[in-house]
Every structure is written in C-alpha cells, then in structure tokens.
VMD Tcl script that builds the backbone (N, CA, C; Angstrom):
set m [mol new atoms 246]
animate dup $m
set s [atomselect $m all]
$s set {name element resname resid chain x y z} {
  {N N UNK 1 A 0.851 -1.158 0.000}
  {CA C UNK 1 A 0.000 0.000 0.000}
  {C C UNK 1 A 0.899 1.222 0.000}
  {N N UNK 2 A 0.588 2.161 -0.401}
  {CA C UNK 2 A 1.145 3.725 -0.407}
  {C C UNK 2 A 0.004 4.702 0.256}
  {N N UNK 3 A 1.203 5.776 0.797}
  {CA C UNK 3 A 0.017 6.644 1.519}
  {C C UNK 3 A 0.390 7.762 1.252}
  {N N UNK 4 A -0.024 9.328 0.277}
  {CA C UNK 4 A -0.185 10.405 0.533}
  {C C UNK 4 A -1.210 11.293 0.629}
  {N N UNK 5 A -0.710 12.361 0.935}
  {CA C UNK 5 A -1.419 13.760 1.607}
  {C C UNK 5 A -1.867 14.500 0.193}
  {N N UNK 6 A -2.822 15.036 0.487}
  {CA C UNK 6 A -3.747 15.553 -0.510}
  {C C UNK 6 A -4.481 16.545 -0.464}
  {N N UNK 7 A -4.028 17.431 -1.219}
  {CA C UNK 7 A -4.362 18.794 -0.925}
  {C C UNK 7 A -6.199 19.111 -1.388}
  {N N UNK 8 A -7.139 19.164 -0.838}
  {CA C UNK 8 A -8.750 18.827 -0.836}
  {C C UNK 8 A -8.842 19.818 -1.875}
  {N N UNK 9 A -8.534 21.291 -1.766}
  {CA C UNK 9 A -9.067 22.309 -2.701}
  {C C UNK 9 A -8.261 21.798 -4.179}
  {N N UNK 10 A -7.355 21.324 -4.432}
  {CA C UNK 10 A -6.259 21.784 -5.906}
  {C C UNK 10 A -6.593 20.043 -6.015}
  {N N UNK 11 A -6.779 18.901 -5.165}
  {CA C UNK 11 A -7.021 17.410 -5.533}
  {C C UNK 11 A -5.123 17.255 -5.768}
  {N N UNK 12 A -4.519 17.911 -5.933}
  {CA C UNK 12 A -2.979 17.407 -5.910}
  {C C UNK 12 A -2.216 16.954 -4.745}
  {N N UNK 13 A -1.307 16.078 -4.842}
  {CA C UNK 13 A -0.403 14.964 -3.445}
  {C C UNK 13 A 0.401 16.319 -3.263}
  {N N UNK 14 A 0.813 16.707 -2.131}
  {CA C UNK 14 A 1.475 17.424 -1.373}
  {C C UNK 14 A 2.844 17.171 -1.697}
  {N N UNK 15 A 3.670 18.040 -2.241}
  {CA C UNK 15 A 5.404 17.291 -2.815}
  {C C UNK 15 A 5.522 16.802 -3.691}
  {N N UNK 16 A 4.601 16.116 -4.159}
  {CA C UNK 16 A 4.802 14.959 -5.537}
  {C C UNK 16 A 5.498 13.868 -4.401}
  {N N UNK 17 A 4.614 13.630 -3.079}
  {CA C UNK 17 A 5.772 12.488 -1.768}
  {C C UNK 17 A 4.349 11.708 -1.857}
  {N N UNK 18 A 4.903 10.304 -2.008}
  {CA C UNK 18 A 4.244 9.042 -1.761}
  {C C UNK 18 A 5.211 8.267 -1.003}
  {N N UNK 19 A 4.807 7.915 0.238}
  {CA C UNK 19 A 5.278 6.309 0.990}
  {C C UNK 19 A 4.830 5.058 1.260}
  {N N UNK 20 A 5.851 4.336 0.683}
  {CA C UNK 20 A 4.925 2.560 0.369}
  {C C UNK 20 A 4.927 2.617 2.455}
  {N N UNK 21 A 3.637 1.438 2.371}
  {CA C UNK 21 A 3.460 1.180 3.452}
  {C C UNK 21 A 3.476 -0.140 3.372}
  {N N UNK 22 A 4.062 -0.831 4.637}
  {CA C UNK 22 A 4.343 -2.739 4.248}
  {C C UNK 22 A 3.113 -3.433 4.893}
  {N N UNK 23 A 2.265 -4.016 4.524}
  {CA C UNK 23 A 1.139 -4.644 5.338}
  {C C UNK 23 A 1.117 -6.016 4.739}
  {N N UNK 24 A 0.728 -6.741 5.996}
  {CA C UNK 24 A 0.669 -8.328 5.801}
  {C C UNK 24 A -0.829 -8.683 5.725}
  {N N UNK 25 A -1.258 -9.152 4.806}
  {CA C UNK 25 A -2.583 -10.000 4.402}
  {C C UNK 25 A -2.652 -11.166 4.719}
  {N N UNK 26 A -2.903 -11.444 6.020}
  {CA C UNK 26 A -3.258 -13.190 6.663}
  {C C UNK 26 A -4.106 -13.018 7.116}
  {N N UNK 27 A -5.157 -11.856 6.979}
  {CA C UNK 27 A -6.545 -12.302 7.785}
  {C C UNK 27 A -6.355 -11.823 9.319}
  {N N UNK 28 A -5.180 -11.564 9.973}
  {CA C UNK 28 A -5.553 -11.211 11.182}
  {C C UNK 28 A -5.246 -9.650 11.254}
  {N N UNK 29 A -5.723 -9.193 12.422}
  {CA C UNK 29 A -5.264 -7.610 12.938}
  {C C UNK 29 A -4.273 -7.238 13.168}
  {N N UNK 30 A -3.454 -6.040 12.349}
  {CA C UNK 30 A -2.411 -5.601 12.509}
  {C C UNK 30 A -1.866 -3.929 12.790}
  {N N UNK 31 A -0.874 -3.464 13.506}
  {CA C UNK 31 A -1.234 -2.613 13.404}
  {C C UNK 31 A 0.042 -1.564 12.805}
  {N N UNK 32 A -0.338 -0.723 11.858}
  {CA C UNK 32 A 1.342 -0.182 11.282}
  {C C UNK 32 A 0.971 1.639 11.918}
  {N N UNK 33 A 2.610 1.239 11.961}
  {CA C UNK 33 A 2.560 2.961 12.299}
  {C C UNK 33 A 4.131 3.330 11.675}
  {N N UNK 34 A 4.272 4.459 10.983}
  {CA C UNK 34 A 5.854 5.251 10.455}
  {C C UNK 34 A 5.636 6.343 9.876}
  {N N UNK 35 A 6.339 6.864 9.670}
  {CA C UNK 35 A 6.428 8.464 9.375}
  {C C UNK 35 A 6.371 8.303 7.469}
  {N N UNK 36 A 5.447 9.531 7.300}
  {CA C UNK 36 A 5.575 9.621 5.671}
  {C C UNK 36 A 6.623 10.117 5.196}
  {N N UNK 37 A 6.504 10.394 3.780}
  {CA C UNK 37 A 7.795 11.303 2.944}
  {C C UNK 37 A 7.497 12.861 4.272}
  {N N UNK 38 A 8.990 13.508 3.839}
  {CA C UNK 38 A 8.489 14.648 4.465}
  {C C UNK 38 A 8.032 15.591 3.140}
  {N N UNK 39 A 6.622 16.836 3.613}
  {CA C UNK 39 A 6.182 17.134 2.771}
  {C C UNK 39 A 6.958 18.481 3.298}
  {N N UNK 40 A 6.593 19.476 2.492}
  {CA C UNK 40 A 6.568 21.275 2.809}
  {C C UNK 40 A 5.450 21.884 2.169}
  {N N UNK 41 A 4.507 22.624 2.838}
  {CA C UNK 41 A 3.431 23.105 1.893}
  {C C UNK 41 A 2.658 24.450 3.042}
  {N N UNK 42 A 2.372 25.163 2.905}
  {CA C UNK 42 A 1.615 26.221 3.183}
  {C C UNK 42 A 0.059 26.162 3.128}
  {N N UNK 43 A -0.554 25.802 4.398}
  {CA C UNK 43 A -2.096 25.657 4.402}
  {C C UNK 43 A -2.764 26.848 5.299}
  {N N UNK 44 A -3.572 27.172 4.819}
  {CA C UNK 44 A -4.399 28.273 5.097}
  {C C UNK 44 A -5.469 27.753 6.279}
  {N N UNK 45 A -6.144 28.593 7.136}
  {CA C UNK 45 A -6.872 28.058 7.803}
  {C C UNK 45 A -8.254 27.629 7.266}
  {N N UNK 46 A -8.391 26.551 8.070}
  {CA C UNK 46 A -9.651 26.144 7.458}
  {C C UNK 46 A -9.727 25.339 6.422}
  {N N UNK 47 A -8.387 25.574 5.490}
  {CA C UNK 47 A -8.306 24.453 4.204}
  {C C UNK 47 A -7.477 22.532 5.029}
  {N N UNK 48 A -8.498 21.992 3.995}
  {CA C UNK 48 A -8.289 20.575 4.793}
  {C C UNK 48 A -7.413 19.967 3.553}
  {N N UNK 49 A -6.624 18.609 4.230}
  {CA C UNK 49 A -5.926 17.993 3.653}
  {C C UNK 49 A -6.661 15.897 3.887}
  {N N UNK 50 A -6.597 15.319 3.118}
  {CA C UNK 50 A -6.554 14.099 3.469}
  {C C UNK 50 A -5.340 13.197 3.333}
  {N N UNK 51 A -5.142 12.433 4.060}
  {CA C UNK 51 A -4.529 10.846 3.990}
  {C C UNK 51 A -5.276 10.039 2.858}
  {N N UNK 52 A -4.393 9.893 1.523}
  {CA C UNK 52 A -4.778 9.151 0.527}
  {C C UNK 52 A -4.348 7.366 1.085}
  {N N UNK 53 A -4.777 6.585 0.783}
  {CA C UNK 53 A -4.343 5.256 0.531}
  {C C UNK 53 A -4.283 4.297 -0.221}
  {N N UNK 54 A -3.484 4.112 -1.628}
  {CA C UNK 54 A -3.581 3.678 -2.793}
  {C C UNK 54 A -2.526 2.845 -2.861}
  {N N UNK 55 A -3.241 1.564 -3.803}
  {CA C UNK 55 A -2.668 0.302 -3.725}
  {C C UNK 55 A -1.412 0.432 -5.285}
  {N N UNK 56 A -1.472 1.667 -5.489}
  {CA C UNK 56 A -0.371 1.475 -7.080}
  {C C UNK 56 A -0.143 2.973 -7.770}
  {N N UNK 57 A 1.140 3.380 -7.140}
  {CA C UNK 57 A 1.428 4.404 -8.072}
  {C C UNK 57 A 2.375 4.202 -9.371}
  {N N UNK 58 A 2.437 5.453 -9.993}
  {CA C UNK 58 A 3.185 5.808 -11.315}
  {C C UNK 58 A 5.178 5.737 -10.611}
  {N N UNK 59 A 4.600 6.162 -9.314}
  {CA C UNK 59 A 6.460 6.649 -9.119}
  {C C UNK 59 A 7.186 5.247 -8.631}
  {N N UNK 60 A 5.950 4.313 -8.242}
  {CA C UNK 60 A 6.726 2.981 -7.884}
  {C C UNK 60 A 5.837 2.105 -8.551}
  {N N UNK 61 A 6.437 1.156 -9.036}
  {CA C UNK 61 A 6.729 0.109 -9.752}
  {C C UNK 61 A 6.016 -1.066 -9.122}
  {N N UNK 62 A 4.912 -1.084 -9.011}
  {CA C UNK 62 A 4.254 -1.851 -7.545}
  {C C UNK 62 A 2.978 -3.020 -8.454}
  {N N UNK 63 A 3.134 -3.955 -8.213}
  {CA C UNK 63 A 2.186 -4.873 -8.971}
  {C C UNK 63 A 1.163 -5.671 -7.389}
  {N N UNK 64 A 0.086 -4.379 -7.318}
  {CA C UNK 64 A -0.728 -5.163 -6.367}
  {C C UNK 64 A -1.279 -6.847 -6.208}
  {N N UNK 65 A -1.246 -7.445 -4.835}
  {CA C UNK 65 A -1.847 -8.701 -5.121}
  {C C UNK 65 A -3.253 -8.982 -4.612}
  {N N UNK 66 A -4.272 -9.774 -4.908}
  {CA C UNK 66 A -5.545 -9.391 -4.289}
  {C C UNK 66 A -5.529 -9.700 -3.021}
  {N N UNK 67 A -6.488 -9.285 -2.689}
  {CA C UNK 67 A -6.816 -8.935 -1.007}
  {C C UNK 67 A -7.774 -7.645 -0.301}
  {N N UNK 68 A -7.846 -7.228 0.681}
  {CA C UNK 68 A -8.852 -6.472 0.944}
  {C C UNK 68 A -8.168 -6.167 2.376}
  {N N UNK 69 A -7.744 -4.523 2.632}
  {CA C UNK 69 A -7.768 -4.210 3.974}
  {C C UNK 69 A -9.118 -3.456 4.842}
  {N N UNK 70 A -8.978 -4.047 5.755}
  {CA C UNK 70 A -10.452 -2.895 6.796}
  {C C UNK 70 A -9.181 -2.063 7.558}
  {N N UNK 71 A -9.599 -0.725 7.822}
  {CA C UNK 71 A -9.445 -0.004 9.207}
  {C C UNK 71 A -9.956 -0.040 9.755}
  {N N UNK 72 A -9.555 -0.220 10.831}
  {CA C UNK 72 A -10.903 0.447 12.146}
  {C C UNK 72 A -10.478 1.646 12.915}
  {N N UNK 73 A -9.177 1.738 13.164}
  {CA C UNK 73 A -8.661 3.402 13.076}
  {C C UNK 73 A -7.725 4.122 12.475}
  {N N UNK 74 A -7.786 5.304 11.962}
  {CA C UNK 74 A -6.295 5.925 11.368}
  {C C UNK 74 A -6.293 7.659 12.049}
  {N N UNK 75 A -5.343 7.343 12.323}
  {CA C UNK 75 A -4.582 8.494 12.556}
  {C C UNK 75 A -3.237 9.479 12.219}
  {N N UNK 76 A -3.283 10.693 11.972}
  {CA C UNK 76 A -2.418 11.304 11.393}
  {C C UNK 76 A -2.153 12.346 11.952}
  {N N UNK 77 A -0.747 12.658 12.167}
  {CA C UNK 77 A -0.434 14.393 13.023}
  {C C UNK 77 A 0.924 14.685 12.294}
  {N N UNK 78 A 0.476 15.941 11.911}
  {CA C UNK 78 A 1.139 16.758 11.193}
  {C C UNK 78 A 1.848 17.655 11.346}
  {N N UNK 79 A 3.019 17.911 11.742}
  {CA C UNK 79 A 4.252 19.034 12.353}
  {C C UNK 79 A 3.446 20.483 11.910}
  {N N UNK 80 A 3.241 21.239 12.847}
  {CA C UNK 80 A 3.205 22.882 11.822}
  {C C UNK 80 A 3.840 23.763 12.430}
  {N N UNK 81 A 4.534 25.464 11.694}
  {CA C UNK 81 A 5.240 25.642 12.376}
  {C C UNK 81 A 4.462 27.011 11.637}
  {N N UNK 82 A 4.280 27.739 13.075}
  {CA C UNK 82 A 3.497 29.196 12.835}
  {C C UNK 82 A 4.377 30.472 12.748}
}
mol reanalyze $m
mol bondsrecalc $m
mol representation Tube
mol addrep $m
C-alpha cells in the first residue's frame, strides 16, 4: 500500500511524496505505524488535507496482489510551524 497527503481544494499529493506502506494479508489484525515522505506546503486556515491510501502508483513500480484491507482506526499528526 502507499500513503499520501492531498491537498482537498487543488485534488494534488502534497510534494509529488508518496510512501509505500508494508502490510501483511493473513486475515488477522495488525497494526502499522511510520512516518511519511516529508512534505513542505503552506495551508491556510480552514483548508483541509486528506490521507490518501492507494494500492499502485506511477512513481513505484508496484504490482498489487488481491486482497482487501479494513481499518478500524487511522490516525495522522502533522508538524506545523506558525
């Protein structure tokens, strides 16, 4: 899996930064946690960003295998510096 940040108003990934994420598909509960690419970007108040999660980008070379993940929580915190 890969995970980036996504700018809601422009729909563009923050940096042109995607990070593969390693997850194991056996059916049981797991839980990952690591730091993304680092981004740099200027957000205004009030403008929102999401956590993308996509099984295949252009910048990596990634040949998904089938399977199916659930969340049941995600969380994300984001450095800002005023």
């Amino acid at each position: 899996m890969l995970a980036q940040v996504v700018d809601d108003s422009t729909g563009k990934v923050l940096g042109n930064q995607i990070t593969p994420v390693e997850l194991v598909l056996d059916g049981a509960p797991h839980t990952v946690t690591g730091p993304l690419e680092i981004i740099v970007a200027t957000v205004g108040a009030g403008q929102k960003l999401t956590l993308q999660l996509v099984a295949q980008s252009v910048l990596y070379d990634t040949f998904p295998v089938g399977g199916s993940v659930t969340f049941s929580k995600v969380s994300v915190s984001l450095p800002t510096v005023r």
